[in-house]
C-alpha positions in Angstrom: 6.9 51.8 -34.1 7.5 54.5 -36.6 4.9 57.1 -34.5 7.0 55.7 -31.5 10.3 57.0 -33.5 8.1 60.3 -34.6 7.3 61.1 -30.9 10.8 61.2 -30.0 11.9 62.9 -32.9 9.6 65.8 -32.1 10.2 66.2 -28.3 14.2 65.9 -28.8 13.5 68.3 -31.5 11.1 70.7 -29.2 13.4 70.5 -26.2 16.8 71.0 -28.3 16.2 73.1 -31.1 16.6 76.6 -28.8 20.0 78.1 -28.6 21.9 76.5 -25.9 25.4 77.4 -23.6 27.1 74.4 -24.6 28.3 73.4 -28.1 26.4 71.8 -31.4 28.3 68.5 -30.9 27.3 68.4 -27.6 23.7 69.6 -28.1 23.2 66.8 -30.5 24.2 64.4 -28.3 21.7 65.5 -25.7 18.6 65.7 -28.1 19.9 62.2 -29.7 19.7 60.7 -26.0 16.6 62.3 -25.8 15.2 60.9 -28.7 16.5 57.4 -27.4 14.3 57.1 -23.9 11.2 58.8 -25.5 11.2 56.3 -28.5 11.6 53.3 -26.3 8.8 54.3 -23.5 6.4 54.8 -26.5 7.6 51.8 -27.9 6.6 50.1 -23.8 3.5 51.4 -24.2 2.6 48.9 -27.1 3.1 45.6 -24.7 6.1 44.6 -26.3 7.0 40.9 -25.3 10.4 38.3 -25.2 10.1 35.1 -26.3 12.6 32.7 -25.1 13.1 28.6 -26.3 15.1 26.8 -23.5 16.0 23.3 -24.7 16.8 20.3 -22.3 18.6 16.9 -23.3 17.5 13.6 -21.5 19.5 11.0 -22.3 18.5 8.0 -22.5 18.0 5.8 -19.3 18.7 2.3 -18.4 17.6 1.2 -15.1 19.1 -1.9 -13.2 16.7 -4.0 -11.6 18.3 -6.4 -9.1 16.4 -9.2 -7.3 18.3 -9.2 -4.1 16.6 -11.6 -2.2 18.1 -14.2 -0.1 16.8 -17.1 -2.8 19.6 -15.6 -5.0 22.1 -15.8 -3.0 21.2 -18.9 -1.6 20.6 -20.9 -4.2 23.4 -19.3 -7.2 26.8 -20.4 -6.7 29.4 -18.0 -5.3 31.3 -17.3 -8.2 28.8 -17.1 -10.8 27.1 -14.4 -8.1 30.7 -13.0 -8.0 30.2 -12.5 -11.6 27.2 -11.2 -11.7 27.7 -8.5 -9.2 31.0 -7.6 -10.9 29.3 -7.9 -14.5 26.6 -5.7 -13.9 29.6 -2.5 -12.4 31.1 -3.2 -15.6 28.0 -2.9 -17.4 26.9 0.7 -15.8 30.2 2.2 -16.4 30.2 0.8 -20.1 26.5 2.3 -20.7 27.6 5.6 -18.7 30.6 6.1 -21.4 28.2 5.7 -24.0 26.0 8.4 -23.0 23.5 6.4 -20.7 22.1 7.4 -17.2 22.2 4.2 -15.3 20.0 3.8 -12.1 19.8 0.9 -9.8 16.4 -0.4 -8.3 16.0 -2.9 -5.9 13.7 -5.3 -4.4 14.4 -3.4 -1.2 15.5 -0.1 -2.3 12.4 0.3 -5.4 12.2 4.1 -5.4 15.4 4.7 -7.1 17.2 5.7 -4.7 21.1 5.1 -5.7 22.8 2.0 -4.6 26.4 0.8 -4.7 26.7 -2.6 -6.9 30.0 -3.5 -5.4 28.3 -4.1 -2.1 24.8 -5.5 -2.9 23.2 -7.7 -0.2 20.5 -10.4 -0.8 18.6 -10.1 1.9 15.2 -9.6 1.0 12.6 -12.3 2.4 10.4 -12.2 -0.2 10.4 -11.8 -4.3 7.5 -9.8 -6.2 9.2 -9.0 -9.6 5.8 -7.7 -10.8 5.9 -4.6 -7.9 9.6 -4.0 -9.2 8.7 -3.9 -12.6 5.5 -1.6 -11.9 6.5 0.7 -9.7 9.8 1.2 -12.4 7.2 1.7 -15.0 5.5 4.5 -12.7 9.1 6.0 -11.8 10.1 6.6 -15.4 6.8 7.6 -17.1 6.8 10.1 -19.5 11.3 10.1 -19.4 13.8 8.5 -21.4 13.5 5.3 -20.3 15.6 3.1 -22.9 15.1 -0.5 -20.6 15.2 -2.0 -17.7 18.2 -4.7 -17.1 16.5 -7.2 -14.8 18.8 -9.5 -13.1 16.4 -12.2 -11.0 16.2 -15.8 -10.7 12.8 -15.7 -11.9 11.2 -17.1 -8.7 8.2 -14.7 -7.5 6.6 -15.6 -4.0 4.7 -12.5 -3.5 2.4 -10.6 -5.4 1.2 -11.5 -8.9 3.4 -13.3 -11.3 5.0 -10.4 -13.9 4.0 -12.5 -17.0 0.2 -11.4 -17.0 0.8 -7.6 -16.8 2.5 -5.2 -19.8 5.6 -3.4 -19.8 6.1 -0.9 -22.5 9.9 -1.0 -22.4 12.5 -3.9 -23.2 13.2 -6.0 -20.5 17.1 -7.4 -20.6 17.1 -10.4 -17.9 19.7 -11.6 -17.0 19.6 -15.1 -15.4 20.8 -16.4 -12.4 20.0 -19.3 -9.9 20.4 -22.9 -10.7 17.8 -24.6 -13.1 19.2 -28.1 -11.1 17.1 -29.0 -8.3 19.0 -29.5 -5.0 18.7 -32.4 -2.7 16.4 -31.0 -0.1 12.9 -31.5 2.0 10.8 -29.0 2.6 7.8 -28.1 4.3 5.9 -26.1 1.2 2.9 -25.4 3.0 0.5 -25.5 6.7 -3.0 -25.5 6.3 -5.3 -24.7 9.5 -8.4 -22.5 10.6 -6.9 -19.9 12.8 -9.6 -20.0 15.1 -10.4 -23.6 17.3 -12.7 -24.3 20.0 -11.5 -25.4 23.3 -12.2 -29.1 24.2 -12.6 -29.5 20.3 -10.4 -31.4 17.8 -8.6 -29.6 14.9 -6.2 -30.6 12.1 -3.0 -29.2 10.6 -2.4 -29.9 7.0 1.1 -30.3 6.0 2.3 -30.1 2.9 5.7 -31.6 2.1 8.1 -31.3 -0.9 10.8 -32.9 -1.9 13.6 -33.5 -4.7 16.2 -36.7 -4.6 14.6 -38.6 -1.9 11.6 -40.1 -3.7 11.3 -43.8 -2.9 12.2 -43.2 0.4 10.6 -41.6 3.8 10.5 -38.5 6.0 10.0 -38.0 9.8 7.6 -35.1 10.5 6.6 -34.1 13.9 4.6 -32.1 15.8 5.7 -30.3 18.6 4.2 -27.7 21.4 7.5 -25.9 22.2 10.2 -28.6 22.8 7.3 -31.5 23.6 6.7 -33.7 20.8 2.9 -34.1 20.0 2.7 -36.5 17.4 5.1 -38.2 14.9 4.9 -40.0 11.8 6.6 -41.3 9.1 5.4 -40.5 5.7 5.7 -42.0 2.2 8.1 -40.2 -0.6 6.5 -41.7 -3.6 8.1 -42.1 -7.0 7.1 -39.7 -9.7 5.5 -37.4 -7.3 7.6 -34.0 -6.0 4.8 -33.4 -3.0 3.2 -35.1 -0.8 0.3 -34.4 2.5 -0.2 -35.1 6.0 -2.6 -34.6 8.0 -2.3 -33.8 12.1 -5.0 -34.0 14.9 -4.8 -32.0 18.2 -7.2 -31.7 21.0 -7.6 -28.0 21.5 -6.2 -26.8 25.4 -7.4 -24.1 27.2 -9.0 -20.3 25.6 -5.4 -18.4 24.4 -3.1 -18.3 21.6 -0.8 -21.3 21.1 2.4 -22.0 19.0 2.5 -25.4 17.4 5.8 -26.3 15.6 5.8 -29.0 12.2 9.2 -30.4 11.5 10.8 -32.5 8.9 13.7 -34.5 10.7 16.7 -33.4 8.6 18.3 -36.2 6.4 21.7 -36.9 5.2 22.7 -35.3 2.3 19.9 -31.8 2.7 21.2 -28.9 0.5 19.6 -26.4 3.3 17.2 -27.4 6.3 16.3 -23.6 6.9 12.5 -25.0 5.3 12.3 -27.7 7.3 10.5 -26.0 9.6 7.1 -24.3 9.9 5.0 -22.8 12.4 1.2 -22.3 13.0 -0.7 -19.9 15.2 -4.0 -20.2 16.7 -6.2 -19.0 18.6 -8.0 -21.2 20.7 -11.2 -19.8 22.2 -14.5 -20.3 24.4 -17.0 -20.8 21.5 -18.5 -19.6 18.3 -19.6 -15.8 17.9 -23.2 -15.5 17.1 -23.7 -14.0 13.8 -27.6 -12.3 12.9 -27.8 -11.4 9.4 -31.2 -9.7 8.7 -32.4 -7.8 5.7 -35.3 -6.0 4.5 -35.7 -8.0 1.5 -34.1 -10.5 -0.7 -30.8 -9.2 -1.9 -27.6 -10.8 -4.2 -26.0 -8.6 -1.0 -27.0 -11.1 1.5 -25.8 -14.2 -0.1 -22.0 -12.6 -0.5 -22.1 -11.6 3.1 -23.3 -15.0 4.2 -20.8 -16.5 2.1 -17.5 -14.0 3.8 -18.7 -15.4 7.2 -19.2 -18.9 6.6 -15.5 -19.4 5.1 -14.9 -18.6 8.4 -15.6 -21.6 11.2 -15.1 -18.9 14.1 -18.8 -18.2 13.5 -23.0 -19.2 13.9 -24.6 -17.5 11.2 -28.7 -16.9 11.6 -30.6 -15.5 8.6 -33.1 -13.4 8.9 -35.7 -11.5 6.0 -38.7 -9.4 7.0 -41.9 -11.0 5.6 -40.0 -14.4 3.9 -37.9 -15.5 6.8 -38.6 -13.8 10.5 -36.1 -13.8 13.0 -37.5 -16.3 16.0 -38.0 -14.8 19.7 -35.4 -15.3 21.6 -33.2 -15.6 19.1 -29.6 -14.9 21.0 -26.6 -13.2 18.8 -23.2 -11.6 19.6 -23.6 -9.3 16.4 -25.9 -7.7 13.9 -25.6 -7.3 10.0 -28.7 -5.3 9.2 -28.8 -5.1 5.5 -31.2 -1.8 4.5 -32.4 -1.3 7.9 -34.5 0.5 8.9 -36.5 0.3 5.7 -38.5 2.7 3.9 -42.1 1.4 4.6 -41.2 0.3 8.4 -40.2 -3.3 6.8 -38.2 -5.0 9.2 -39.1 -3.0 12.6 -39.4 -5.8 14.5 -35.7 -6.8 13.8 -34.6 -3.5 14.6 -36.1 -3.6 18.0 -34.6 -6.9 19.5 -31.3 -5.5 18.1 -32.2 -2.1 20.1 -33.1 -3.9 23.4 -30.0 -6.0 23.1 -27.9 -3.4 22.4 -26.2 -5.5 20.4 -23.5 -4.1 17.7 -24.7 -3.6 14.7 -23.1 -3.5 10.9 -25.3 -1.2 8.9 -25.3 -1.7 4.9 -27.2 1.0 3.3 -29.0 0.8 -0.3 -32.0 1.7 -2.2 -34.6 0.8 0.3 -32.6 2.4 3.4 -34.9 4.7 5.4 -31.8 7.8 5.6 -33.4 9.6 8.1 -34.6 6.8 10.3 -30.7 5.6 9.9 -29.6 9.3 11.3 -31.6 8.6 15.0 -29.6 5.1 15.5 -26.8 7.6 16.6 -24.3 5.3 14.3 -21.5 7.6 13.8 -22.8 9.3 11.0 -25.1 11.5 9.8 -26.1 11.7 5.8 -28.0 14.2 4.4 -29.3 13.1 0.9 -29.4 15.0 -2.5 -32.5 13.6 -4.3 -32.5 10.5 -5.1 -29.0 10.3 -7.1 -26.5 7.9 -6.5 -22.5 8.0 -7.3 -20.6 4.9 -8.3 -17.8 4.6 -6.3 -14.7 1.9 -5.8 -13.4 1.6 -1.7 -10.0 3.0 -0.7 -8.2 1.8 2.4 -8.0 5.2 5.0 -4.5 5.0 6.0 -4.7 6.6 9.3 -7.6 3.9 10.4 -5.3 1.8 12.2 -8.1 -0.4 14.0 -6.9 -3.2 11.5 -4.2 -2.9 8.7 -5.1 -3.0 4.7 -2.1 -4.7 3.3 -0.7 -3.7 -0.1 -2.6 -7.0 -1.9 -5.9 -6.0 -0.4 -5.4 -2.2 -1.2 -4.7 -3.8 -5.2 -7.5 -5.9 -5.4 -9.8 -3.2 -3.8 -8.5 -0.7 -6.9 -9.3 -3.4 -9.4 -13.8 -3.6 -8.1 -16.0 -2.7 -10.4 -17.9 0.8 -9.1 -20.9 0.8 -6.6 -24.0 3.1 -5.7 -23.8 5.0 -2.7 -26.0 7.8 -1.5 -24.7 11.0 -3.6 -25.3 13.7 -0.8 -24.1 15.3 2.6 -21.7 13.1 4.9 -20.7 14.4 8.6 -18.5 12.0 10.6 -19.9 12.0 14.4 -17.6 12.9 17.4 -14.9 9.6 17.6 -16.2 8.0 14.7 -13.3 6.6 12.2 -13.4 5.7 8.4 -11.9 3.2 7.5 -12.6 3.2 3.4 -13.2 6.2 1.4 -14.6 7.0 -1.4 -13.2 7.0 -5.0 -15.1 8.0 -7.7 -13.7 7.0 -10.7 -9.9 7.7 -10.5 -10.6 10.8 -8.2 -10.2 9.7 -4.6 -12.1 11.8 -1.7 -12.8 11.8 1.7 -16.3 10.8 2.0 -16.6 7.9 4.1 -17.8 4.3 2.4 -17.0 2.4 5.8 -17.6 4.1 9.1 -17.0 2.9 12.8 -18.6 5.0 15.4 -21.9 4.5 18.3 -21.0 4.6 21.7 -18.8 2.1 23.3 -21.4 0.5 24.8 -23.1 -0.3 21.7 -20.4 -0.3 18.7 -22.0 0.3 14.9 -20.2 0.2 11.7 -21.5 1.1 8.4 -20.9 0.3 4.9 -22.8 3.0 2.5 -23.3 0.6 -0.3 -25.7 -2.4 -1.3 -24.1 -3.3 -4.0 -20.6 -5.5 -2.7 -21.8 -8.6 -4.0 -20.3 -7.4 -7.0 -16.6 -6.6 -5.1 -17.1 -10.7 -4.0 -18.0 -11.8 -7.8 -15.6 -9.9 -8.7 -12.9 -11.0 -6.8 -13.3 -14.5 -7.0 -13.6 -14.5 -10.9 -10.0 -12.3 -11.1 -8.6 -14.9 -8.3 -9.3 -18.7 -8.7 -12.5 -18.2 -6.3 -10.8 -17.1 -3.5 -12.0 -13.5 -2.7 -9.8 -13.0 0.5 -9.7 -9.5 0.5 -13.4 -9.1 0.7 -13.9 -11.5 3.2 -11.3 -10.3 5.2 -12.7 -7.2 5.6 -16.2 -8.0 6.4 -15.1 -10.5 8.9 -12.6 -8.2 10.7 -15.4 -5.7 11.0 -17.4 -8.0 12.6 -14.4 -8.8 15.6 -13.9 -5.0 15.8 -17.7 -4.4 16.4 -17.6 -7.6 18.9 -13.8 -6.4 20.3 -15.0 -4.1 23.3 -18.0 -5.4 24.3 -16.2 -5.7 28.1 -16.4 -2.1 27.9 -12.5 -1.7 29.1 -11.6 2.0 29.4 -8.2 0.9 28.1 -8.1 -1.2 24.9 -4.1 -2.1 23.6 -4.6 -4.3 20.7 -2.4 -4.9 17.9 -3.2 -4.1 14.2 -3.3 -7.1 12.5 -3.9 -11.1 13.3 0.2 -12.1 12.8 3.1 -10.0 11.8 6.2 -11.2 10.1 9.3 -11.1 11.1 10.2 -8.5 8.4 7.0 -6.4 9.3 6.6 -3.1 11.5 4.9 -4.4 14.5 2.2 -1.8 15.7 -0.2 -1.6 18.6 -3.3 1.0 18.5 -4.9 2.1 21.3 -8.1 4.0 22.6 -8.6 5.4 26.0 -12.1 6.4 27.1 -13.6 8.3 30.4 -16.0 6.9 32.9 -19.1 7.8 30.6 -17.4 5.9 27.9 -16.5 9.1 25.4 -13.3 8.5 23.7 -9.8 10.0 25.5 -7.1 11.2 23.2 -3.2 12.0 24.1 -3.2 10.0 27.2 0.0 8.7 28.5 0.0 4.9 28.1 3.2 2.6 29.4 3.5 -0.7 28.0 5.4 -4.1 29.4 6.4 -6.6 25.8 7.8 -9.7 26.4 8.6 -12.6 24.8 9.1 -16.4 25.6 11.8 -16.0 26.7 10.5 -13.7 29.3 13.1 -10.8 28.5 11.3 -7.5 28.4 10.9 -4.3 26.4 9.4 -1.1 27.9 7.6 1.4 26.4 5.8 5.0 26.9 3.6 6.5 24.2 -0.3 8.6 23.5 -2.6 8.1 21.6 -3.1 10.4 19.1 -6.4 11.7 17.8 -5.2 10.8 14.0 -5.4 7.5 15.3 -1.4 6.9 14.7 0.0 3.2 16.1 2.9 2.6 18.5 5.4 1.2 15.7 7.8 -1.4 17.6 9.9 -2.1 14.6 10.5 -5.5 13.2 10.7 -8.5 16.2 12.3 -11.9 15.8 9.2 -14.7 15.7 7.3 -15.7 18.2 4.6 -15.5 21.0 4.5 -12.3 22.8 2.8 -10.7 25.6 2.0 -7.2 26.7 1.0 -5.4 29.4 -0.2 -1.7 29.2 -1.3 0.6 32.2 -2.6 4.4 32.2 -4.3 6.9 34.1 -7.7 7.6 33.3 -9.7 10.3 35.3 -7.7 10.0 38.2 -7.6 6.1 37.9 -5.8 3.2 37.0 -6.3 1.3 34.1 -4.7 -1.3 32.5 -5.0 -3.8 29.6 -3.4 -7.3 28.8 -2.7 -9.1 25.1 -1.0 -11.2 22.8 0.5 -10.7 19.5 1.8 -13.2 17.0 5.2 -12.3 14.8 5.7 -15.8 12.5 8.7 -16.5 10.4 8.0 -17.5 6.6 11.4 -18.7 5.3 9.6 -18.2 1.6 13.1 -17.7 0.0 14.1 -21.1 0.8 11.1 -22.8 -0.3 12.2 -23.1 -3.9 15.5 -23.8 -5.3 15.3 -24.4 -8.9 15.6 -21.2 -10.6 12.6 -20.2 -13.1 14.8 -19.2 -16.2 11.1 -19.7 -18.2 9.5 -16.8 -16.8 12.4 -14.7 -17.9 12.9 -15.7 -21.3 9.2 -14.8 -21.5 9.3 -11.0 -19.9 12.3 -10.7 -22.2 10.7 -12.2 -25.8 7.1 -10.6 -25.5 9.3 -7.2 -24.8 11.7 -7.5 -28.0 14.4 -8.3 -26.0 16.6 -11.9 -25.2 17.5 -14.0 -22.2 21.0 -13.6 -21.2 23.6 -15.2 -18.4 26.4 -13.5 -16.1 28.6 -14.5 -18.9 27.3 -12.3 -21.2 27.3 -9.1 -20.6 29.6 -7.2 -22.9 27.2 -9.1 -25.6 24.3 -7.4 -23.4 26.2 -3.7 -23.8 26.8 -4.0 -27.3 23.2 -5.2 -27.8 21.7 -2.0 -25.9 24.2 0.1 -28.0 22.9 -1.7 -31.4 19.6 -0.6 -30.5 21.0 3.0 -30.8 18.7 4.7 -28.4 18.3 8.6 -29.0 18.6 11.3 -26.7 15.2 13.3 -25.9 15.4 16.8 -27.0 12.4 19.1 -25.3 11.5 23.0 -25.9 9.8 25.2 -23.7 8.8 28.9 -25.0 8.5 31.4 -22.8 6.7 35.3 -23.2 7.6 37.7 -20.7 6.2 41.5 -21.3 9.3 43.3 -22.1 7.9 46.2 -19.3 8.1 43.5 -16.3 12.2 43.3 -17.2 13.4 45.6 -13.9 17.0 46.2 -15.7 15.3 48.0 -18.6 13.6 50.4 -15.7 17.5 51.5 -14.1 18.6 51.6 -18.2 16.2 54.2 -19.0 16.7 56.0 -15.3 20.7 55.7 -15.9 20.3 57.6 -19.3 17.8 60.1 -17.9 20.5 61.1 -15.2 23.4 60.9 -17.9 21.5 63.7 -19.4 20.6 65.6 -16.4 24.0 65.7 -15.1 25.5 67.4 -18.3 22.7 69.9 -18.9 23.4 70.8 -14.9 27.1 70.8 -15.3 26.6 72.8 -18.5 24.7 76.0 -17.0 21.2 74.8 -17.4 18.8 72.4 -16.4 
């Protein structure tokens, strides 16, 4: 800085020490502004920089967490819910004076967005605590989160129960409901296989529960629309709070059916909206003809067979080259070839009645897979192999497959398998071939395919680029009392999506999942194809919906190549059917279905409150139990536990040359001085 100073110095002094026209006074103002702008751009030429601190204050945040479900308001008496709802206004304006940022999450509302306490309305259908408490833990990580005030009856229908996960921040519950159980009957529960056989017999399990009738009996029946199918009159014992029964019906005719199962209401019921339940099923022509083959002896094999016989809608045949041959003959609606074609030609024999069949076929790759054998089958895909490396991998549901819907407790339990091989290498997706898992590779997630769909329409393939699911299965049942639904359910809806076309229908309207609910976005996918059978996209498709009550809804969309469903919005329950016609090449097509939207009264099923469950969020958290009565001891209690502000820093360097104001500074007092050396009589 002092040469900076020096260099000024002397070029003031060389440009001012000659005689001049105007005065001394005036002469040493010049040389001193001189000195001034060729000091400071030496001074730029070191890299001089500005360092800033900006400092932000989060205050500390309590969120409200309402349970706003219809059990709530059902089951807590007016003016205690009066209370509430008043109590917990109160509350967010006492913690606002105090400093606080107060947010409200809802059951219905869980991203944070704001909502108005004073006109709250319970009428949620169904109660997972656990995704409210999450997904505020993911909302607020890394802020000020100070606790969460959770106002619930403690009754959780959906999801996992919030007592086996960890929260990091004090839970305040407040407690509402009614720990007295109400005079009611209920139907708790239907059991039934989805799928009968025509001409065959079936049962329907139903599960009744009651409180302040035991001793006594109940009428349940069994109805077909408003014909009654069966009636009986079952036993309340003493000392029990449930009880079965079990109905048998002689399957009608191929089609899906409604059956109704009713408690007759009795004097003195608190509610009789769960009186009432409803099964669907789907009665049809006979079993589909499962072949499971494999090159060898596999763990593999025995979870796959165990997915498809849970299911009655199928005939399983087993088949292993060179320990258990597949008989001539043999007749089957669908494949499973498990690492076929083999390296070694094992299992071409298998391969060829499949072939000659052209029967669909389910492709799991592994170890023993012959790669480039699999790339002639024309399956879809095509992989191209890196050595002999592998990468462990965990599936993740594609969401713009909409052939079938992953629904939010699938997409969980599929996060929560342990890793498995695939083939670390090349993938390319063939022309109208869908994913419908990706890959993730440890908590990265990518778009290489794990499951594909693709093959021509007149021979449907699907392949799954693992061997090692068994452990997904073993997994899953060890995490959930034996009862690995998620991986069944996917292996056996790929098998009715490989079996779905085999009329080769150049219009195919089918809807996304088995049964909607009431609450859900019913959605219909669609795929068009031309004469040769190559997939159409964007084609104008109109659509007929109606219900029992044979009122209809018209619609017009296309079918997009991202494979996007017609959403038709929530629809009240029942048995509908649709109608779709389009244009294809010049000629008409059309397409005919039935989809299934059931009611689940679930908030109605319970009505003692479960003031246990939060005492225990509250306790392992630090925290207390508390009722609609106390909430000024709830504000003070947050205040005691004096929660700070967070105070951040961020520094900032910014090169003191990139500042534009200092460039019109220096350019203002160059032109200060050039104006009064021209206005003095020299320049």
């Amino acid at each position: 800085m002092l040469v900076c100073l020096l260099v000024g110095a002397g070029y003031a002094a060389l440009q001012y020490s000659a005689k001049a026209p105007w005065s001394k006074r005036l002469n040493y103002a010049l040389a001193a502004l001189r000195f001034a702008v060729v000091s400071f751009l030496c001074y730029l030429l070191l890299g001089p920089v500005i360092k800033t601190t900006t400092t932000r204050t989060e205050q500390p945040t309590v969120v409200l967490a309402v349970d706003n479900s219809q059990s709530v308001e059902l089951f807590t008496p007016k003016n205690v819910l009066s209370q509430t709802t008043g109590g917990l206004a109160k509350l967010a304006e006492t913690l606002r004076g105090r400093g606080f940022t107060v947010e409200t999450r809802t059951l219905t509302a869980p991203t944070g967005r704001p909502a108005r306490l004073d006109s709250l309305r319970f009428s949620a259908t169904t109660t997972d605590l656990d995704q409210l408490l999450a997904g505020t833990r993911e909302a607020y990580d890394g802020r000020n989160l100070a606790g969460v005030v959770l106002v619930s009856d403690g009754l959780v229908n959906q999801g996992r129960s919030p007592a086996y996960s960890e929260f990091s921040f004090p839970i305040y519950s407040v407690a509402v409901g009614d720990t007295i159980p109400k005079k009611d009957l209920r139907l708790t529960g239907l059991t039934y296989n989805r799928v009968a056989f025509s001409g065959n017999k079936f049962p329907i399990e139903a599960e009744l529960g009651f409180e302040g009738y035991a001793g006594g009996a109940a009428t349940v029946e069994l109805r077909d629309g408003s014909k009654v199918l069966d009636s009986r009159r079952v036993a309340l014992p003493a000392g029990r709070r449930r009880v079965r029964t079990t109905f048998q019906i002689t399957a009608p005719a191929p089609g899906k059916r409604r059956y109704n199962v009713r408690i007759v209401p009795q004097p003195g019921e608190f509610t009789e909206l769960n009186n009432q339940r409803t099964a669907f099923i789907e009665i049809v022509k006979g079993k589909l003809r499962v072949l499971l083959a494999g090159a060898a002896p596999h763990p593999d094999l025995k979870a796959l067979r165990a997915a498809i016989l849970a299911n009655d809608n199928f005939d399983l045949t087993l088949a292993i080259s060179g320990v258990q041959p597949l008989k001539a003959g043999a007749d089957f609606d669908v494949a499973i070839l498990h690492q076929l074609p083999a390296q070694g030609g094992l299992g071409n024999e298998i391969l060829a009645q499949v072939k000659a069949r052209k029967t669909p076929a389910f492709y799991v790759l592994g170890a023993q897979s012959d790669l480039g054998a699999y790339n002639q089958l024309g399956a879809g895909l095509t992989i191209q192999p890196r050595g002999a490396q592998t990468d462990e991998v965990t599936p993740v549901p594609n969401p713009g497959f909409a052939r079938f819907a992953t629904d939010e407790e699938s997409a969980r339990r599929f996060a929560q398998y342990p890793p498995a091989p695939v083939p670390f290498g090349d993938y390319r997706l063939g022309p109208g071939a869908e994913a419908a898992l990706w890959q993730q590779v440890g908590r990265v997630p990518t778009q290489k395919p794990l499951l594909v769909f693709g093959g021509p329409a007149t021979q449907r393939q699907a392949t799954l680029l693992t061997d090692g699911s068994w452990q997904w299965r073993l997994s899953e049942a060890v995490a959930h009392d034996d009862k690995p639904e998620a991986y069944d359910r996917l292996i056996i809806r790929t098998l009715h999506l490989l079996t779905q076309n085999a009329n080769k229908k150049r219009l195919d309207v089918y809807p996304t999942q088995d049964a909607f609910g009431t609450q859900d976005d019913v959605t219909l996918g669609a795929e068009t194809y031309n004469a040769v059978f190559e997939r159409l996209y964007n084609q104008k498709i109109d659509l007929v919906l109606t219900d029992e009550k044979q009122q209809a809804r018209r619609f017009s969309f296309a079918n997009a190549e991202d494979g996007s469903p017609l959403h038709l919005g929530p629809l009240p329950a029942g048995l509908y059917r649709y109608q779709a016609r389009a244009t294809l090449g010049g000629q008409a097509q059309q397409d005919a279905g039935e989809l299934l939207v059931q009611s689940q009264p679930l908030e109605a099923l319970e009505s003692k409150a479960d003031h246990n469950l939060l005492a225990q969020l509250s306790r392992r958290s630090g925290s207390q139990l508390y009722y609609p009565a106390q909430f000024d001891k709830l504000a003070q209690d947050i205040a005691k536990a004096n929660y700070k502000p967070v105070i951040t820093a961020e520094e900032d360097l910014k090169d003191l040359i990139n500042l534009k104001w200092i460039f019109f500074v220096i350019l203002a007092f160059l032109t200060v001085e050039w104006a009064v050396r021209k206005y003095s009589g020299s320049v």
